[in-house]
C-alpha positions in Angstrom: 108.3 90.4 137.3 110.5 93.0 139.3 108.6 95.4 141.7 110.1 99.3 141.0 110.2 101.2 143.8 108.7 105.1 142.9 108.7 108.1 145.2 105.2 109.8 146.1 104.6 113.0 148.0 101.6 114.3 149.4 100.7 116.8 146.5 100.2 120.1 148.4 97.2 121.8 145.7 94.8 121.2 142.9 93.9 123.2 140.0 95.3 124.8 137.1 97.3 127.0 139.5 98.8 124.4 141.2 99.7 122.1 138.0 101.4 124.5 136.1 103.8 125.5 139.5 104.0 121.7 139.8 105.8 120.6 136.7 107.8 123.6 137.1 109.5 122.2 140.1 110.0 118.8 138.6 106.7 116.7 139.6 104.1 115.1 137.7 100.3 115.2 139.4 98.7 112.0 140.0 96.0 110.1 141.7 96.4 106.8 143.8 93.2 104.7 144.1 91.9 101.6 144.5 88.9 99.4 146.1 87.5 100.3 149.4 90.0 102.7 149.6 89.8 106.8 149.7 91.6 108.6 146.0 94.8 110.2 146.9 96.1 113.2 145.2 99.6 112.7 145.2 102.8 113.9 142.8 105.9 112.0 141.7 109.2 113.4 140.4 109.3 113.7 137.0 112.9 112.9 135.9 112.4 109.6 138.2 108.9 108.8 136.1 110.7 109.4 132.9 113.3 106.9 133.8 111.5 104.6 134.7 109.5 104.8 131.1 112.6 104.6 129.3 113.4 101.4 130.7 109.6 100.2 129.8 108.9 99.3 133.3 105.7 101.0 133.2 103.5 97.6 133.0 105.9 96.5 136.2 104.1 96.4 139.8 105.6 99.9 141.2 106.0 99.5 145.4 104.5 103.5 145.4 106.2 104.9 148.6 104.3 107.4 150.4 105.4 109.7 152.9 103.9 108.8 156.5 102.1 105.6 154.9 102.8 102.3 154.8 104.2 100.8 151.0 101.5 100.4 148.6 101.4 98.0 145.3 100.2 99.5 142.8 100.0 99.4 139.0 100.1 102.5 136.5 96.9 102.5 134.9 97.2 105.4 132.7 99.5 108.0 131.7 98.3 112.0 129.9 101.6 112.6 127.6 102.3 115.8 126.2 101.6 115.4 122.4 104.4 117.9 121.2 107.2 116.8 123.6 108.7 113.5 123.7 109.2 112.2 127.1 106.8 114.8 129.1 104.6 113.6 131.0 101.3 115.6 132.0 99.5 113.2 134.9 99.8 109.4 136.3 96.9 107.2 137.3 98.0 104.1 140.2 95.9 101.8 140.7 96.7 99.5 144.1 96.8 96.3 143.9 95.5 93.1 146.2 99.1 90.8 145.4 96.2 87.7 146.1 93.6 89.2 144.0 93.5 88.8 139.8 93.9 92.3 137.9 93.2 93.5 134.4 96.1 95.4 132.5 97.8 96.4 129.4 100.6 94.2 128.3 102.7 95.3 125.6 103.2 93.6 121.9 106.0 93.2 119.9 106.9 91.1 117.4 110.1 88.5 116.2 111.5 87.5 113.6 111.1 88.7 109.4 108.6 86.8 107.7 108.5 84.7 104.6 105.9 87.3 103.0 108.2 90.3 103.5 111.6 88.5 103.2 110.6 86.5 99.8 107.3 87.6 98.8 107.6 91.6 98.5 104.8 91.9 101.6 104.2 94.2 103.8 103.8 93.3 108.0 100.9 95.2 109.7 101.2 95.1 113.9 98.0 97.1 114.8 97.7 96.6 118.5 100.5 97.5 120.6 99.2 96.6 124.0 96.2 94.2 124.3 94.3 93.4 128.0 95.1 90.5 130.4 94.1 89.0 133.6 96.3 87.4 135.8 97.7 87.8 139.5 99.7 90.4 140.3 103.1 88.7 140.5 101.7 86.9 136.9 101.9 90.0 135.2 103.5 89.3 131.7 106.6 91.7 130.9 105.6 91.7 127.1 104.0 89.4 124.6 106.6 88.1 121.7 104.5 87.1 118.7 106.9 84.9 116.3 105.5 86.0 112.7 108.5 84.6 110.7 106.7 81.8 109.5 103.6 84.5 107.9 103.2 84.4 104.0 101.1 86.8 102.5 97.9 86.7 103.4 98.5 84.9 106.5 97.9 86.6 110.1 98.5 85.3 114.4 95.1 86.1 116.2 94.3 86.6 119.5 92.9 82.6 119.5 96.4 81.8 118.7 98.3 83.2 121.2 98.6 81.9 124.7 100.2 83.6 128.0 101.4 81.5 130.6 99.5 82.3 133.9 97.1 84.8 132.0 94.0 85.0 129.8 93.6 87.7 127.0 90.4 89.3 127.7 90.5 90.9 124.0 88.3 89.7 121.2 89.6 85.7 119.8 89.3 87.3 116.4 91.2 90.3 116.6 94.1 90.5 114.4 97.7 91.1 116.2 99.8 90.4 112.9 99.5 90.1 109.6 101.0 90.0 106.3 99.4 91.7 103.3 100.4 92.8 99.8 102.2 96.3 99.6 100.0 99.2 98.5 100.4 99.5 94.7 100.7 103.3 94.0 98.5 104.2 90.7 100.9 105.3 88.1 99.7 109.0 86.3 98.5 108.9 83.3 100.5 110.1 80.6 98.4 112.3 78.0 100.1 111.9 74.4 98.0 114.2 71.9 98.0 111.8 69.2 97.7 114.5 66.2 95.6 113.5 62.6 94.6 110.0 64.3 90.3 110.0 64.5 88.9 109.5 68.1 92.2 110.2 69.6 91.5 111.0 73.7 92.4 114.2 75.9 94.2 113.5 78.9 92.1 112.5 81.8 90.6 115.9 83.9 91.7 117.9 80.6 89.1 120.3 79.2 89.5 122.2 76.3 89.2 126.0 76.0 86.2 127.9 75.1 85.4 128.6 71.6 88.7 126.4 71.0 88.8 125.9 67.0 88.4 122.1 66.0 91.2 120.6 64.1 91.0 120.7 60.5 89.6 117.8 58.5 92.0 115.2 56.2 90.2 116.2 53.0 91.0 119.8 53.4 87.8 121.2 54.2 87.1 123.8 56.8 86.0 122.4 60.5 82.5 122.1 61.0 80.6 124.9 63.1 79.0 124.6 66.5 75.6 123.2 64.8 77.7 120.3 62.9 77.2 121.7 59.4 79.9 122.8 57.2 80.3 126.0 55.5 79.9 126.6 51.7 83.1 125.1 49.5 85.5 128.3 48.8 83.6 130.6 51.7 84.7 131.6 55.2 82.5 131.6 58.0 82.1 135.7 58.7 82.9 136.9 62.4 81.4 139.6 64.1 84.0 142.6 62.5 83.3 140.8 58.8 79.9 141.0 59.5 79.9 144.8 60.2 82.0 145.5 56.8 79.2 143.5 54.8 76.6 145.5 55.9 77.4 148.6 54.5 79.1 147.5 51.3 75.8 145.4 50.6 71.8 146.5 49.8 70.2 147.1 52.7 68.7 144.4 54.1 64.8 144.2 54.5 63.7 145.3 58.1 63.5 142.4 60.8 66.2 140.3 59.7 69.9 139.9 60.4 72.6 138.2 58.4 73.6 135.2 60.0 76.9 133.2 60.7 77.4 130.8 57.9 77.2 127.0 59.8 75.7 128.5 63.3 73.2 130.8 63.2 69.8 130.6 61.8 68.4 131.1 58.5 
């Protein structure tokens, strides 16, 4: 693996203050550590770090050149990106590096070649991890890790137990899935209402609900619907609303006191 040379300057402030005049000159805060060594706060230019990204070299060994110190191996160990625009970065963690002493980083994933399942099949490839952890000497460091999946069928996935790096053990999980090849979603097709109109038992569509007080559809003898209570009205009679109700009552003998006429089919006796 190449070593990429990156420009560090001492960084001259800390705080809120300071980071926002920072990236207005063009640098990107960060923090160089490592073991039985003091943090330094430091800053790097931030068209030079961008670069550098765009290439992918980020997972290289960067020879972090400080002014007024020696060079310093280092690896990036984590990067804050700004979640709105592409490309800006926000801070940069180095770790330094011992070049005889084993290290734990993130290697990135991609895949190669178009598999049975999706080519013949109608599958769909899932890649979940992007970057899985490995150990290895520094010089050892993998650039990326090629998974072939061309050979998948449906159903069929590459785990971490199947994959080997040369000069470097995967310190993920054995059974954690880095590929795999599954049937495509199947999106549930709406449900088309038809109202079905004389036919007995016929069904609403689904979430449908019928009005309030909605009258029920006649019957195929002829008859008039039944009321709320089930029973039918007399042969020949209409059930009497509220307004027929009021005419009846003065065109008729007085009722006897305490009772009410009632609603032919709903109301009581």
């Amino acid at each position: 693996m190449d070593i990429v040379k990156l420009q560090g300057y001492a960084r001259p402030g800390s705080g809120k203050k300071y980071t926002i005049k920072a990236r207005m000159r063009g640098r990107i805060p960060a923090v160089y550590y490592g073991r039985n060594m003091k943090n330094q706060n430091i800053e790097i230019d931030a068209r030079e770090f961008a670069a550098l990204a765009r290439a992918r070299k980020t997972t290289h060994l960067i020879n972090l050149q400080l002014e007024g110190a020696a060079e310093s191996i280092a690896v990036i160990k984590e990067t804050q990106r700004d979640v709105l625009r592409d490309g800006v970065y926000l801070h940069v963690d180095f770790q330094h590096v011992n070049m005889n002493e084993k290290i734990v980083v993130n290697v990135p994933v991609e895949v190669t070649g178009l598999p049975i399942g999706v080519k013949e099949e109608g599958g769909v490839l899932g890649h979940p991890y992007k970057r899985i952890a490995v150990e290895c000497l520094p010089m050892d460091i993998p650039e990326k890790i090629l998974l072939d999946v061309s050979a998948l069928h449906i159903g069929e996935s590459i785990h971490v137990k199947d994959v080997r790096v040369e000069k470097a053990v995967i310190k993920e999980s054995p059974d954690v899935v880095l590929a795999v090849v599954t049937h495509p979603t199947k999106e549930e097709a709406p449900i088309a209402a038809a109202a079905v109109e004389g036919v007995e038992g016929a069904v609403p569509a689904e979430g449908a609900v019928p009005a309030e007080g909605a009258a029920a559809a006649p019957a195929a003898d002829g008859k008039e619907a039944a009321g709320k209570d089930g029973k039918a009205p007399a042969t020949g009679k209409d059930a009497a609303g509220k307004d027929a109700k009021a005419g009846a009552a003065k065109d008729a003998k007085a009722a006897p006191a305490g009772k009410e006429s009632r609603k032919p089919g709903g109301d009581k006796k």
